[in-house]
C-alpha positions as CSV (number, residue, x, y, z in Angstrom):
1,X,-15.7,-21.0,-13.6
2,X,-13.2,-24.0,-13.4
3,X,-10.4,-22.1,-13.7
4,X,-11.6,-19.8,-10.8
5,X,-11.9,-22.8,-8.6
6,X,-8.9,-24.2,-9.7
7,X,-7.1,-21.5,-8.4
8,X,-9.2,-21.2,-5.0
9,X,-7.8,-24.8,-4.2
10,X,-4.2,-24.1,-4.9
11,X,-4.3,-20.6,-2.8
12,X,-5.8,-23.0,-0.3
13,X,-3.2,-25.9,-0.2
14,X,-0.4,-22.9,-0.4
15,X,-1.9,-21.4,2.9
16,X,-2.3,-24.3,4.4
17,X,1.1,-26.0,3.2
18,X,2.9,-22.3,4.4
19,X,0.9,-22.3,7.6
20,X,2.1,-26.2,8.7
21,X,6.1,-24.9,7.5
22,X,5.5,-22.3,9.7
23,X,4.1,-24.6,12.6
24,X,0.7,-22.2,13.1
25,X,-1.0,-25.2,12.8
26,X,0.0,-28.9,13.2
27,X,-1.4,-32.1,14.4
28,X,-0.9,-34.6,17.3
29,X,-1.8,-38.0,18.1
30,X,-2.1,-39.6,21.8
31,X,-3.3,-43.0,23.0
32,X,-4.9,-44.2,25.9
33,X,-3.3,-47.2,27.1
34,X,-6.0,-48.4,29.1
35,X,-8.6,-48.6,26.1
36,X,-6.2,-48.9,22.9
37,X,-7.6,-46.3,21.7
38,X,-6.2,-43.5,19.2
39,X,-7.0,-39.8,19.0
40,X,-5.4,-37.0,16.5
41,X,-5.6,-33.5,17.5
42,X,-5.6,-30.2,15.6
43,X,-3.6,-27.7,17.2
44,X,-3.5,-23.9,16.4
45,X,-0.7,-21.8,17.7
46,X,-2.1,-18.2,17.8
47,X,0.8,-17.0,19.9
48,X,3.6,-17.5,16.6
49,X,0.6,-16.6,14.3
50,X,-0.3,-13.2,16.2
51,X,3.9,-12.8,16.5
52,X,4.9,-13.5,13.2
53,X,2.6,-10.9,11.7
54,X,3.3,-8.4,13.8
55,X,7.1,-9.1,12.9
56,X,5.8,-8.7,9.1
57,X,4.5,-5.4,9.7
58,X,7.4,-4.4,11.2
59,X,9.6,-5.6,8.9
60,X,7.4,-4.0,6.1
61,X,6.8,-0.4,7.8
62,X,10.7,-0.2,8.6
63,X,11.5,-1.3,5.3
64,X,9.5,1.8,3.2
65,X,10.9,4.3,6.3
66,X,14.7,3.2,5.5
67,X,13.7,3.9,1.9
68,X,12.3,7.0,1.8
69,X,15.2,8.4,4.8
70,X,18.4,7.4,2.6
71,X,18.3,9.1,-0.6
72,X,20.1,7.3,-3.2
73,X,24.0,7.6,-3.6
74,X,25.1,8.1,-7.2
């Protein structure tokens, strides 16, 4: 059960590490100079999440059709 868990949190940090390289997801901080005060935000970019998956697929779909077109050259 440990182990199981174990591995949860590392798939967990990876997505998350691979998700912030691929700037999906980031944070911000603004301040208010009237009040002092600070505020972090959480942003989500679902326009170069929704684009770079559909650039995945494509690259995976073209791939196999390249593939099975060419036969092999000996």
């Amino acid at each position: 059960m440990r182990t199981i868990l174990v591995i949860v949190l590392v798939l967990v940090v990876a997505v998350a590490g691979l998700g912030f390289y691929l700037e999906w997801w980031g944070f911000s901080s603004s301040r208010d100079a009237d009040t002092g005060q600070k505020s972090l935000h959480f942003n989500v970019n679902t326009n170069k999440i929704k684009g770079d998956t559909e650039k995945a697929k494509q690259k995976l779909t073209g791939g196999s059709k390249q593939a099975k077109e060419k036969p092999q050259e000996e």
